[in-house]
Backbone as a printed PyTorch tensor [residue, N CA C, xyz], in Angstrom:
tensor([[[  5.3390, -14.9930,  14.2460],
         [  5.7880, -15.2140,  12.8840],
         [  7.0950, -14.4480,  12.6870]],

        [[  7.9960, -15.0840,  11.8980],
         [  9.3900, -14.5760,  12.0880],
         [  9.4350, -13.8800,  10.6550]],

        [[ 10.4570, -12.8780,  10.5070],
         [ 11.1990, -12.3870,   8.9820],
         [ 11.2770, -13.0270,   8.4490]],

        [[ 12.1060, -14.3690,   8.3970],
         [ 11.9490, -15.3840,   7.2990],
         [ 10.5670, -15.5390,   6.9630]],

        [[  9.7680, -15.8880,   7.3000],
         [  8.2400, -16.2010,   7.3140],
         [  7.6250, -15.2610,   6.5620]],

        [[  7.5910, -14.4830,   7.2720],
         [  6.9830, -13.0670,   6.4340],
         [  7.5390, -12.7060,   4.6990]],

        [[  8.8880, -13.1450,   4.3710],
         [  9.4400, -13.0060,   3.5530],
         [  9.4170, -13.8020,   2.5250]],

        [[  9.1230, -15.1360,   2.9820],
         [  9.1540, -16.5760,   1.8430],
         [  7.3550, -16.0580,   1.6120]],

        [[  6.3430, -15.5290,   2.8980],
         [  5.1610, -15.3430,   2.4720],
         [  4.7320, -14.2270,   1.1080]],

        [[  5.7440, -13.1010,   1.4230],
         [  5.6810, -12.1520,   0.1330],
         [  6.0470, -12.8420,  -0.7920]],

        [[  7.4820, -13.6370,  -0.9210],
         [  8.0550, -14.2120,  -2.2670],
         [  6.8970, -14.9570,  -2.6610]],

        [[  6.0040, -16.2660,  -2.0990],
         [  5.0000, -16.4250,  -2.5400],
         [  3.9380, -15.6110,  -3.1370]],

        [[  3.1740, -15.0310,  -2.2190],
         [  2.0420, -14.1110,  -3.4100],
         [  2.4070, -13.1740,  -4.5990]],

        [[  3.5970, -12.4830,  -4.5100],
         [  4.4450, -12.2860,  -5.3920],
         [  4.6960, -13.1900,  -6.8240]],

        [[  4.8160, -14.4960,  -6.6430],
         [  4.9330, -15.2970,  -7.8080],
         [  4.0160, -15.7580,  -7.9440]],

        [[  2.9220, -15.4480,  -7.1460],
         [  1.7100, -16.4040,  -8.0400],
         [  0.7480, -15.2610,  -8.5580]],

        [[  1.1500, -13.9450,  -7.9160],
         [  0.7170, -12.2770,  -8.9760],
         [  1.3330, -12.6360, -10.0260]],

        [[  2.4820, -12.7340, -10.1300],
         [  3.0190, -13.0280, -11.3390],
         [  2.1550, -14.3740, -12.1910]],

        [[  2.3270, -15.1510, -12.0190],
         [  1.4210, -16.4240, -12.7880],
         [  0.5280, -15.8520, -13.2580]],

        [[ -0.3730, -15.2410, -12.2150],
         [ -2.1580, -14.5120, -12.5790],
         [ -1.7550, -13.8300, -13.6560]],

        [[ -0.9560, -12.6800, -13.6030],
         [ -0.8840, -11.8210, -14.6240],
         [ -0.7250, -12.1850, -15.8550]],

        [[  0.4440, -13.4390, -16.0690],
         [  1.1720, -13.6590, -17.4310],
         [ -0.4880, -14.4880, -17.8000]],

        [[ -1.5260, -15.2800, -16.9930],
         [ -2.6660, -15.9360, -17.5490],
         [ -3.5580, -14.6910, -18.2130]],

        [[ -3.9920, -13.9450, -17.2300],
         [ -4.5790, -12.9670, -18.0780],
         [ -4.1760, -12.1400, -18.9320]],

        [[ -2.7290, -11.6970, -19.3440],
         [ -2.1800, -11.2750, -20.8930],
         [ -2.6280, -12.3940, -21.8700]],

        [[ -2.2970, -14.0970, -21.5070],
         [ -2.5830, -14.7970, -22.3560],
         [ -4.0710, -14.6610, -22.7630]],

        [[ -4.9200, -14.3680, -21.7950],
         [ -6.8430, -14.6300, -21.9820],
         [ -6.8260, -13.5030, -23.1290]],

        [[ -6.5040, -12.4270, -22.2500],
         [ -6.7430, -10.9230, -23.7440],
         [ -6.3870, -11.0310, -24.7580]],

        [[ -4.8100, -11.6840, -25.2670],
         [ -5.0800, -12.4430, -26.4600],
         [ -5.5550, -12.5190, -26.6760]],

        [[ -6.0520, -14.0090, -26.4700],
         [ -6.9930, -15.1330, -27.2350],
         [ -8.5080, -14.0210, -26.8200]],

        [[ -8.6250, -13.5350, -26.6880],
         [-10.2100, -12.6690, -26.5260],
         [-10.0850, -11.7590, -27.7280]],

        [[ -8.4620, -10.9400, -27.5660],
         [ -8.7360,  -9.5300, -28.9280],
         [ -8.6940, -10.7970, -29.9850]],

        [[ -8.0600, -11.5400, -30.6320],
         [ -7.6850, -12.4110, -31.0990],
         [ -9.3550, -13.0580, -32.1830]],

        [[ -9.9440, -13.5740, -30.6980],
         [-11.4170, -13.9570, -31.2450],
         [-12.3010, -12.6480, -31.6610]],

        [[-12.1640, -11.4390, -30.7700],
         [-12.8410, -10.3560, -31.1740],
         [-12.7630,  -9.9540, -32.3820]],

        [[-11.3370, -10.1380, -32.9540],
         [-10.6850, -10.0000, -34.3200],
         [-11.4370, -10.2920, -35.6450]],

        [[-11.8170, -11.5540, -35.2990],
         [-12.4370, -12.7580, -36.2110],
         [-13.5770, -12.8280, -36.6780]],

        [[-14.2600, -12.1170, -35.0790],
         [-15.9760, -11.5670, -35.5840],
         [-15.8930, -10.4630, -36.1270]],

        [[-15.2460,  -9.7450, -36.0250],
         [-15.1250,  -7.8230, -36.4100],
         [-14.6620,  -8.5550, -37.6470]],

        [[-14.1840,  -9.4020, -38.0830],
         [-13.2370,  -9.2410, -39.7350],
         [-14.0220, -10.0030, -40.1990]],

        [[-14.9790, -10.8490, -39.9150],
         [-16.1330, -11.2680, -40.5990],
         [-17.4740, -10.5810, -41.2520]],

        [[-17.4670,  -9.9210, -40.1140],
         [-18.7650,  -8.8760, -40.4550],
         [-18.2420,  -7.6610, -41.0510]],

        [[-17.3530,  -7.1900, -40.5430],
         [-17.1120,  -5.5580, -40.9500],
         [-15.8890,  -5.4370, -42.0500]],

        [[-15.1980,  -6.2840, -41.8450],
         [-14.0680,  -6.8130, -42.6240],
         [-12.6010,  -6.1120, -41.6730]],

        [[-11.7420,  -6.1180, -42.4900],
         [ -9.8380,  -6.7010, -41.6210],
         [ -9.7670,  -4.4960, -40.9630]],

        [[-10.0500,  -4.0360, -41.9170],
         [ -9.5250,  -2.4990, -41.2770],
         [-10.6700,  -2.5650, -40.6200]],

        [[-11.7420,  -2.5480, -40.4410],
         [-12.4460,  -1.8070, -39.4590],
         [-12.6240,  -2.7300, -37.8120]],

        [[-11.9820,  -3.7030, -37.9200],
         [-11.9010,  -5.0830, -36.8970],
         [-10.7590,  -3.9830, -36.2660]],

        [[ -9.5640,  -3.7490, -37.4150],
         [ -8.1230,  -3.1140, -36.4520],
         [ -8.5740,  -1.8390, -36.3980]],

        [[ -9.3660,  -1.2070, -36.4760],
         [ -9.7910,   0.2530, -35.8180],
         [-10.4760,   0.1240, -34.5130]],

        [[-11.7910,  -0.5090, -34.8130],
         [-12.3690,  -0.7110, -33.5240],
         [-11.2130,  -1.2320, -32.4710]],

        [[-10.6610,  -2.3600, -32.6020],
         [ -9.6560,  -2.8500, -31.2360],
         [ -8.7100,  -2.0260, -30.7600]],

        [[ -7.9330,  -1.4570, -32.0350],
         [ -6.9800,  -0.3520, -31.7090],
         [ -7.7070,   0.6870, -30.8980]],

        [[ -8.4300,   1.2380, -31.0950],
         [ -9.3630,   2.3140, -30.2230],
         [ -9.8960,   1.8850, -28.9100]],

        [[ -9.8670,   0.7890, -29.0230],
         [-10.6430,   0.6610, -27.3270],
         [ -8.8710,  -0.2850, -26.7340]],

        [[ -8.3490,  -0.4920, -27.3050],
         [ -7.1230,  -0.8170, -25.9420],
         [ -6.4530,   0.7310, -25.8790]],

        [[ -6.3370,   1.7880, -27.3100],
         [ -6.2790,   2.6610, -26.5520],
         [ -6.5360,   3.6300, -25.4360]],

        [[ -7.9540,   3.7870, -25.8190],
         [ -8.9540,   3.9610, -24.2660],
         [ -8.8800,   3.5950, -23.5940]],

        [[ -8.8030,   2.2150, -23.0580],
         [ -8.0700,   1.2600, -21.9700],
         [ -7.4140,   2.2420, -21.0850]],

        [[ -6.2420,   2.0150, -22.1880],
         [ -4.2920,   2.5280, -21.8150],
         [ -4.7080,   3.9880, -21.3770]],

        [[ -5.8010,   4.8030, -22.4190],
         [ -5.1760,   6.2710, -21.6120],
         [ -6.2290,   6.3540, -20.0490]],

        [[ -7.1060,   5.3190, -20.3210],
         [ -7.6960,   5.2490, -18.7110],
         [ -7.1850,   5.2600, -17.9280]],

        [[ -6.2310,   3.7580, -17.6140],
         [ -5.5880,   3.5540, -16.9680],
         [ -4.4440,   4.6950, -16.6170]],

        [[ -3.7060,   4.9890, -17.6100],
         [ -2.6770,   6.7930, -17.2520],
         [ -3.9470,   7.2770, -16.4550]],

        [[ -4.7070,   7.7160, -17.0260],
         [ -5.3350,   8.6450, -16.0690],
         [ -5.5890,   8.3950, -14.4310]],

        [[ -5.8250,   7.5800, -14.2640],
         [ -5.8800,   7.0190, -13.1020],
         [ -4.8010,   6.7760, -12.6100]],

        [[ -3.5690,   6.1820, -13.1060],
         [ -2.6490,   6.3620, -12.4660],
         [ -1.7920,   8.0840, -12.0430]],

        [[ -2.0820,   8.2940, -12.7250],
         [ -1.5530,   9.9980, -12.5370],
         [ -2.5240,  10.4340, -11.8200]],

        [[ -3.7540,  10.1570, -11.1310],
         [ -4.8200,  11.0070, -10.2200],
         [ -3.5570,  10.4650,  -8.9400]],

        [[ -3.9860,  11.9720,  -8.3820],
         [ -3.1340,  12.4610,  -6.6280],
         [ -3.9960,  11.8660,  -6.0620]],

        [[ -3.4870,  11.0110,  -5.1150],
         [ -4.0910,  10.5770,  -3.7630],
         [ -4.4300,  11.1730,  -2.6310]],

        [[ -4.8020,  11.5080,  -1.9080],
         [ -5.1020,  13.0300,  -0.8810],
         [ -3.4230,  12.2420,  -0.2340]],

        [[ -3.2000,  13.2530,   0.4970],
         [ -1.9240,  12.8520,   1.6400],
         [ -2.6530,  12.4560,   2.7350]],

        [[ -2.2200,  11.4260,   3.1860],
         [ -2.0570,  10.9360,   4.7420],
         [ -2.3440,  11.7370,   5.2510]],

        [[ -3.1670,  11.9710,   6.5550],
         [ -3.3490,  12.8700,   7.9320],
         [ -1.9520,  12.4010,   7.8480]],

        [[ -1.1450,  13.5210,   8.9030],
         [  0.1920,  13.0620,   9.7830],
         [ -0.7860,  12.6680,  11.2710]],

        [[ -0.2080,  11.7680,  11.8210],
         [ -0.7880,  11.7230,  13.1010],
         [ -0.1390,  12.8900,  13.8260]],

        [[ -1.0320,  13.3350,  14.9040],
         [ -0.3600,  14.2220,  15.8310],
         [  0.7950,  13.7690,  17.1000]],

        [[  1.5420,  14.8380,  17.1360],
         [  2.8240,  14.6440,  18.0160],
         [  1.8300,  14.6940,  19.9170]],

        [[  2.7830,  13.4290,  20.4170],
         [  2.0850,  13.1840,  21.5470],
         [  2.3860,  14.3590,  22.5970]],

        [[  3.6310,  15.5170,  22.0150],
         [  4.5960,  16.3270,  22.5830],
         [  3.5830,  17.6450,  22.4380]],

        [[  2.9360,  17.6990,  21.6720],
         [  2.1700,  19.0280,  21.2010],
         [  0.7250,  19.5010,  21.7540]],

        [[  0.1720,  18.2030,  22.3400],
         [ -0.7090,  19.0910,  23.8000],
         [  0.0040,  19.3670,  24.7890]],

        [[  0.8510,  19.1990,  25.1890],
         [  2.0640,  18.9410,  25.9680],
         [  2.4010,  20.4790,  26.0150]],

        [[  2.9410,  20.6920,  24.9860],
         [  3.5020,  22.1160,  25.0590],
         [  2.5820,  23.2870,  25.2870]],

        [[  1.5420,  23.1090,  24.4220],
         [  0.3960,  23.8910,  24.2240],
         [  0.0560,  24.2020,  25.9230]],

        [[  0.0120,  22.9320,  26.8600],
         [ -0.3400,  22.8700,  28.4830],
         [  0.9350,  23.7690,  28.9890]],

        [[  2.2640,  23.4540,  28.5080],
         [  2.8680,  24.4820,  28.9520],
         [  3.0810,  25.5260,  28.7040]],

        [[  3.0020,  26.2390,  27.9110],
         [  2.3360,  27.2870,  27.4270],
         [  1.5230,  27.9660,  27.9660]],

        [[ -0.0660,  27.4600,  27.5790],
         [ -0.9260,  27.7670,  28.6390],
         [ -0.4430,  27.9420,  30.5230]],

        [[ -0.0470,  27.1340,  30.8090],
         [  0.7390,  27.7610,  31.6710],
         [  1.5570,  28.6460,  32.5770]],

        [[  2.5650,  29.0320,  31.2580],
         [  3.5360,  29.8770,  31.4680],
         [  2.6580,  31.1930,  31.3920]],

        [[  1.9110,  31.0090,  30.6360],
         [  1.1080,  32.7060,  30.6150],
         [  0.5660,  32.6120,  32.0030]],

        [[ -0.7350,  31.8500,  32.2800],
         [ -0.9450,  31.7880,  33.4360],
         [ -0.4590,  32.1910,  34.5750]],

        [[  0.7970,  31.8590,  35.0780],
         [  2.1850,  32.0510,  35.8530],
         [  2.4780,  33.8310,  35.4200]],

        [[  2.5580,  33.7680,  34.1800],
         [  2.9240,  35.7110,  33.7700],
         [  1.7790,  36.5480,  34.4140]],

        [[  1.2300,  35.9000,  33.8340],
         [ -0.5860,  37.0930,  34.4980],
         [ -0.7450,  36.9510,  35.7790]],

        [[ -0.8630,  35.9980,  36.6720],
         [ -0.6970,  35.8590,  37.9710],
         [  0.5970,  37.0470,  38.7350]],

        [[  1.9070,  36.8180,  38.0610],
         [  2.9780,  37.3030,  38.9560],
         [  2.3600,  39.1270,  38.4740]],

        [[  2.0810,  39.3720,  37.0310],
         [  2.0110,  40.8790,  37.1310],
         [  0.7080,  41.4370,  38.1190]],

        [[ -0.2910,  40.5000,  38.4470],
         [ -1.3920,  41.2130,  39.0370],
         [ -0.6480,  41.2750,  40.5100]],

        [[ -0.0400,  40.3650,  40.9950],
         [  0.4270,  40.6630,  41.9710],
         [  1.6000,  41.6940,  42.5990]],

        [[  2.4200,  41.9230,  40.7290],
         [  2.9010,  43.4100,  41.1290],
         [  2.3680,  44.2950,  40.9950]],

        [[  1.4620,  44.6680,  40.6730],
         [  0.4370,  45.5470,  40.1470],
         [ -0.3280,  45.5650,  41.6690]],

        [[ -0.7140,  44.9180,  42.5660],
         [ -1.6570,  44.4320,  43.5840],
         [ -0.1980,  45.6240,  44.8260]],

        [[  0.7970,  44.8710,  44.4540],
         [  2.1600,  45.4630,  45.5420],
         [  2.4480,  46.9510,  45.2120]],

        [[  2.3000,  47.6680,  44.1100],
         [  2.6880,  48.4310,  43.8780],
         [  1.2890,  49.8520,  44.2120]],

        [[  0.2380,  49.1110,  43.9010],
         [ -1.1960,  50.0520,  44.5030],
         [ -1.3740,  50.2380,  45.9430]],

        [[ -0.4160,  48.9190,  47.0450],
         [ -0.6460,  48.7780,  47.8880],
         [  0.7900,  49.6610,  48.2400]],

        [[  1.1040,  50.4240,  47.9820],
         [  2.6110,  50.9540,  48.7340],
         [  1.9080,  52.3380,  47.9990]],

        [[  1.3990,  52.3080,  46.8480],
         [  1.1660,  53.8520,  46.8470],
         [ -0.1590,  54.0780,  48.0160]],

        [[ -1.2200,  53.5700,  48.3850],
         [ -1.5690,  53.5270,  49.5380],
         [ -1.2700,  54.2640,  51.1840]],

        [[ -0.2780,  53.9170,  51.1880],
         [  0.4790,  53.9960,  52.6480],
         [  1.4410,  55.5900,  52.2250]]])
């Protein structure tokens, strides 16, 4: 599958997110709209616009809230270089401790003689 491809494929789902969305602003309308009608029947016109006002506010500060919650961070993956070093490392000490026992080994052996 080529860049073009991939790209006319985003521009697609892209505009038809878009479609979805502008349908469901229209549904909530027509839903607060009808919700309106029963609340202003029974309870009458202010307490219809209290109740609705209060719960799309709740909605809205839900939604903030959730959008403002931190996501943990990503693991970083590990560097393929960093057992690597760690082996040389390990190593190099290895190599240190080895060469001093052996001056240490040369130097007992001459006080000796």
């Amino acid at each position: 599958m080529s860049v073009q491809d991939h790209v006319k494929h985003a521009v697609q789902r892209s505009a038809l997110g878009g479609v979805g969305a502008l349908f469901t602003i229209a549904g909530i309308g027509f839903l607060s709209a009808s919700a309106f009608l029963v609340l202003q029947a029974e309870y009458g016109a202010q307490i219809a616009c209290l109740v609705l006002g209060g719960a799309f506010t709740g909605l809205g500060l839900i939604a903030i809230a959730i959008a403002r919650a931190k996501a943990p961070p990503p693991e970083r993956p590990q560097s393929p270089l960093i057992p690597l070093a760690a082996a040389f490392l390990d190593g190099l000490n290895e190599g240190m401790a080895t060469r001093r026992q052996a001056q240490a080994d040369t130097s007992a052996g001459k006080a000796q003689i």
